[in-house]
Backbone as ProteinMPNN parsed JSONL, in Angstrom:
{"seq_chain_A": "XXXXXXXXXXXXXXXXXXXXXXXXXXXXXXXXXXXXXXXXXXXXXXXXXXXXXXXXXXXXXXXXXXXXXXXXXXXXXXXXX", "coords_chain_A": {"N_chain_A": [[-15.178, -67.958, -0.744], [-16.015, -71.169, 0.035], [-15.065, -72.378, 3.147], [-13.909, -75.236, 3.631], [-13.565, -75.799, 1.228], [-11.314, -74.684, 1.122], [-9.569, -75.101, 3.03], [-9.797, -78.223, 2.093], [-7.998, -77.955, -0.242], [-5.741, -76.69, 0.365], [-4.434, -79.143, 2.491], [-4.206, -80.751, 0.521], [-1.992, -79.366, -1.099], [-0.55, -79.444, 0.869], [-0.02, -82.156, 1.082], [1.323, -82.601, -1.301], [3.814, -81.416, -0.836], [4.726, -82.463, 1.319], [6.971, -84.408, 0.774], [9.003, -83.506, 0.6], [12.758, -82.99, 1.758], [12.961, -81.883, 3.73], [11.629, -81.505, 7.187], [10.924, -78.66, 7.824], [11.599, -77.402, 5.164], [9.614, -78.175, 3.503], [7.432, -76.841, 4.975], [8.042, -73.836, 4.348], [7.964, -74.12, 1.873], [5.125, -74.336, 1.299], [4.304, -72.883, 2.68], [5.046, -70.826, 1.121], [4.015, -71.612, -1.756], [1.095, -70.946, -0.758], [1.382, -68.413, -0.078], [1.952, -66.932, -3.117], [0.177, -68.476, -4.905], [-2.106, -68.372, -4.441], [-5.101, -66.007, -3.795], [-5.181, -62.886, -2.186], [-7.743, -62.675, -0.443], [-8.335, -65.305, -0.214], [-6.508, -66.724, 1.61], [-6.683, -64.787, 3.459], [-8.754, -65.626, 4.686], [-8.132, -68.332, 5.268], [-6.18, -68.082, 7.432], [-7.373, -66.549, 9.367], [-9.703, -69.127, 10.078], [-7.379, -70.683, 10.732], [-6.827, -69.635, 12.98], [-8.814, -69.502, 14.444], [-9.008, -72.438, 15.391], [-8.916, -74.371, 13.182], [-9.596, -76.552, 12.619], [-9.541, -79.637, 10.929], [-7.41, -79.442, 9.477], [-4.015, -80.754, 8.231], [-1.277, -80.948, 9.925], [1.508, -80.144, 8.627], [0.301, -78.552, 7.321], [-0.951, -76.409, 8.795], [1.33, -75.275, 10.243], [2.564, -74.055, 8.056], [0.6, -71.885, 7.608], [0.556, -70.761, 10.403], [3.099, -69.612, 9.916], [3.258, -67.987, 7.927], [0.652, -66.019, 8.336], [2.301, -65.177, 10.499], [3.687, -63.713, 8.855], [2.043, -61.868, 7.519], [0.764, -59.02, 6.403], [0.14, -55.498, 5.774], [2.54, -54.942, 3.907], [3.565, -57.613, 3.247], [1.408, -58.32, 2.049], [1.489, -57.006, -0.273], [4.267, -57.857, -1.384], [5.714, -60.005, -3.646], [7.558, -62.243, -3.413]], "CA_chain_A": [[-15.026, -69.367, -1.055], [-16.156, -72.403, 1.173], [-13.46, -72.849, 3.985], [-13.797, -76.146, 3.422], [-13.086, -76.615, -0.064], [-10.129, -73.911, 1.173], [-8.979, -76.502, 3.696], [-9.133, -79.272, 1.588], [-7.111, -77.357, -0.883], [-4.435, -76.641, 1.495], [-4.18, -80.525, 2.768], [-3.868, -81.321, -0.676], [-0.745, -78.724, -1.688], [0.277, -80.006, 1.789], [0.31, -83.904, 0.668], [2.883, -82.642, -2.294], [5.224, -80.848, -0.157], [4.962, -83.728, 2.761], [7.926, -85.516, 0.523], [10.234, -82.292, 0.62], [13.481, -83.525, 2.105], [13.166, -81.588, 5.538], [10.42, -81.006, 7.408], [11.284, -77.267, 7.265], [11.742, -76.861, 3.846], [7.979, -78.352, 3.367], [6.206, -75.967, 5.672], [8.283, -73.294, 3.852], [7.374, -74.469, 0.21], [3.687, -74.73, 1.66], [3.919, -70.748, 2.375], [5.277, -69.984, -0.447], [3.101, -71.57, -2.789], [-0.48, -70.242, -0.751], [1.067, -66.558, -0.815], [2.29, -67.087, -4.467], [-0.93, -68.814, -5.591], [-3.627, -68.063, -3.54], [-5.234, -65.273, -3.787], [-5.455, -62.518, -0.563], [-9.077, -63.284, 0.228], [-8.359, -67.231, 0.393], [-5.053, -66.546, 2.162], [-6.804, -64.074, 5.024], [-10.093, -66.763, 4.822], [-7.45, -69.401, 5.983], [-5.297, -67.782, 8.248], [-8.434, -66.553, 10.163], [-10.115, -70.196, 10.161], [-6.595, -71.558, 11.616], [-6.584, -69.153, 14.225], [-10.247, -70.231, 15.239], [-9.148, -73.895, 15.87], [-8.263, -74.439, 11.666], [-10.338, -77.987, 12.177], [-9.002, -80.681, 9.376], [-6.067, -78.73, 8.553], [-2.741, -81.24, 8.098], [-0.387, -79.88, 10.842], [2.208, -79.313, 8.138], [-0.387, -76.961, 6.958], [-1.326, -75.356, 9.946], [2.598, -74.708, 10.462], [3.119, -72.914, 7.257], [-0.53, -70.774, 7.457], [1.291, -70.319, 11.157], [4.37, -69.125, 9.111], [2.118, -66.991, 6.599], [0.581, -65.475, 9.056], [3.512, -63.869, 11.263], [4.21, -62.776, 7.456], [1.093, -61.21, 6.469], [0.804, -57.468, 6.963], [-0.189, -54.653, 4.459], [3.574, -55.135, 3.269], [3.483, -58.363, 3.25], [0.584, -58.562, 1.081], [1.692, -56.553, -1.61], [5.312, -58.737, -1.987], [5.319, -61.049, -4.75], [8.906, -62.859, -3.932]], "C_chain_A": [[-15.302, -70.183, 0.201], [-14.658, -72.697, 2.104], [-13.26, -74.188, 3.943], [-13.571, -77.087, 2.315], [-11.387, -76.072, 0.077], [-8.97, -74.638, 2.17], [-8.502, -77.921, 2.772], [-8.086, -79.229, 0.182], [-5.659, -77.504, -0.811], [-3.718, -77.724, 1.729], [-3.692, -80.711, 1.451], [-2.377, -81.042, -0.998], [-0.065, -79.167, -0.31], [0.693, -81.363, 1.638], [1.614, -83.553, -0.516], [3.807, -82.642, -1.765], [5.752, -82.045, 0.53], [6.534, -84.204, 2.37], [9.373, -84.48, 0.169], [11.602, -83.376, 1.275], [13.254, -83.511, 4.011], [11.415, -80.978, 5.809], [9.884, -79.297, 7.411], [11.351, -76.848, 6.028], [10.693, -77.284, 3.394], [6.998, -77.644, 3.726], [6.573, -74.394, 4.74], [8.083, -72.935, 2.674], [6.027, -74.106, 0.495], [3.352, -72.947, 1.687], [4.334, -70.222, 1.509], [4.089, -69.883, -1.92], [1.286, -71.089, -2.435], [0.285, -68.701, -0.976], [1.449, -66.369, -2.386], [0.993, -67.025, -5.222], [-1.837, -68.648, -5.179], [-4.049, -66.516, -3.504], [-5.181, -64.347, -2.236], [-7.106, -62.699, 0.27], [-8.652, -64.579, 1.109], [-7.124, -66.952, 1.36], [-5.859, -65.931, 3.604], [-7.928, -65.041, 5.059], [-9.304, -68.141, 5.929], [-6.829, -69.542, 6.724], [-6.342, -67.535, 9.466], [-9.168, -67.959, 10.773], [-8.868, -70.973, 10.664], [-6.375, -70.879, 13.1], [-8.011, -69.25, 15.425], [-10.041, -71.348, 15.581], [-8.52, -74.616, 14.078], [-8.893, -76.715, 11.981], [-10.246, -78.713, 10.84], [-7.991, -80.231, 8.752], [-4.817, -79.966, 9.385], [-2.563, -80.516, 9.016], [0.832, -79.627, 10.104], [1.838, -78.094, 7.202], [-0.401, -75.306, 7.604], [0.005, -74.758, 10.313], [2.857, -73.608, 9.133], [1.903, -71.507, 7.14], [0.196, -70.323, 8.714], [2.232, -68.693, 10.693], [3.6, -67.721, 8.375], [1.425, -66.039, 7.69], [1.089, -64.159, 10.108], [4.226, -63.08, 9.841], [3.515, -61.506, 7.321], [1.197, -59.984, 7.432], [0.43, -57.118, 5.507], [1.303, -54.971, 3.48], [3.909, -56.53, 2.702], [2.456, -58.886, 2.129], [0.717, -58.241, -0.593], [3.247, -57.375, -2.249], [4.943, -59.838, -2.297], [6.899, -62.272, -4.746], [8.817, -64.118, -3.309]], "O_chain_A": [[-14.833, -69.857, 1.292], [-13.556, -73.106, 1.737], [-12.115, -74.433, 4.321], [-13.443, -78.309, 2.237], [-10.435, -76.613, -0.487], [-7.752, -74.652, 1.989], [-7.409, -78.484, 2.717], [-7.536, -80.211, -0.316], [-4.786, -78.07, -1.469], [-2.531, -77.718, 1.399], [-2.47, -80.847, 1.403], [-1.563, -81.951, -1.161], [1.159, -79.256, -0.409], [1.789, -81.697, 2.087], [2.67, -84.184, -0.543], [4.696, -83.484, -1.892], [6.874, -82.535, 0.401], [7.339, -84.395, 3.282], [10.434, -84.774, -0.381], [11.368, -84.584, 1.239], [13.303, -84.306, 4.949], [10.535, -80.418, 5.155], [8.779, -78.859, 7.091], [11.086, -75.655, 5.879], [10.531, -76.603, 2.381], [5.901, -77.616, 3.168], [5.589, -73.737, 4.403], [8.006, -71.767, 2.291], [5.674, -73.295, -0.361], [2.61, -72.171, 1.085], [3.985, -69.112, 1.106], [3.611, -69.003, -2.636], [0.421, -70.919, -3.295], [-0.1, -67.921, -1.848], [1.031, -65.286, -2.796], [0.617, -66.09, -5.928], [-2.735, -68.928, -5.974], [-3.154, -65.764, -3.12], [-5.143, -64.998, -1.192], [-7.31, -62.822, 1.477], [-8.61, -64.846, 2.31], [-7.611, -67.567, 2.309], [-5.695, -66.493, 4.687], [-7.84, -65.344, 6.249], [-9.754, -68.679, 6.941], [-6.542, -70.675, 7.111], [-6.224, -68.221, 10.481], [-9.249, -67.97, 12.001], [-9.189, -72.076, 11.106], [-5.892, -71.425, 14.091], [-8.119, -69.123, 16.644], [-10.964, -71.704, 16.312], [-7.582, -75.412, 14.115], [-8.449, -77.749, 11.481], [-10.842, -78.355, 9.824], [-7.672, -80.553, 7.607], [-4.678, -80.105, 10.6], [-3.285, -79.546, 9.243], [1.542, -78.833, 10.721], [2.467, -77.198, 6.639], [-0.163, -74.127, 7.345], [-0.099, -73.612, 10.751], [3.305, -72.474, 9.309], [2.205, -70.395, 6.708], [0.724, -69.248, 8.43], [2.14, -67.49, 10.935], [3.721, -66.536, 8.682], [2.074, -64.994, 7.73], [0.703, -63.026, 10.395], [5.037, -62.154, 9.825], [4.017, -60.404, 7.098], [1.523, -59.883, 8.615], [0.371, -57.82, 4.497], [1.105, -55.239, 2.294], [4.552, -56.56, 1.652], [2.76, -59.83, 1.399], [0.331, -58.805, -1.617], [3.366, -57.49, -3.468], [4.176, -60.598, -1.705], [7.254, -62.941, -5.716], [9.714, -64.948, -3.463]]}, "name": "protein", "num_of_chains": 1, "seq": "XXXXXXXXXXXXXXXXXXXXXXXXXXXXXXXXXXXXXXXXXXXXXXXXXXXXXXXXXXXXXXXXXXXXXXXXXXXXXXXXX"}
């Protein structure tokens, strides 16, 4: 998939969260719903592209792909919770 439709994806499910209560519990929602809903392609596509510089990514994005990130592992990939 285009990293750039995968970016503006991201921003987007990041504009919902934005109005969470805490800024923590937004970046948290934000990783939940890319490893939830996102497939593992788009998920390692986006984690890779934030660790290159992640250009146009929200920074309450770039905090939860952050987050997602120190997650992801083979174990990590296969939990669904």
């Amino acid at each position: 998939m285009d990293i750039e439709h995968l970016v503006m994806m991201a921003n987007d499910i990041g504009a919902y969260f934005a109005g969470y209560p805490s800024h923590d519990e937004a970046v948290v929602a934000i990783e939940h719903h890319l490893r939830h809903f996102w497939e593992p392609r788009m998920r390692r596509d986006l984690i890779e592209y934030a660790a290159r510089g992640g250009a146009g990514l929200k920074p309450l994005v770039r905090e939860a792909i952050d987050l997602m990130a120190r997650q992801t592992g083979p174990e990590a990939e296969d939990r669904n919770d």
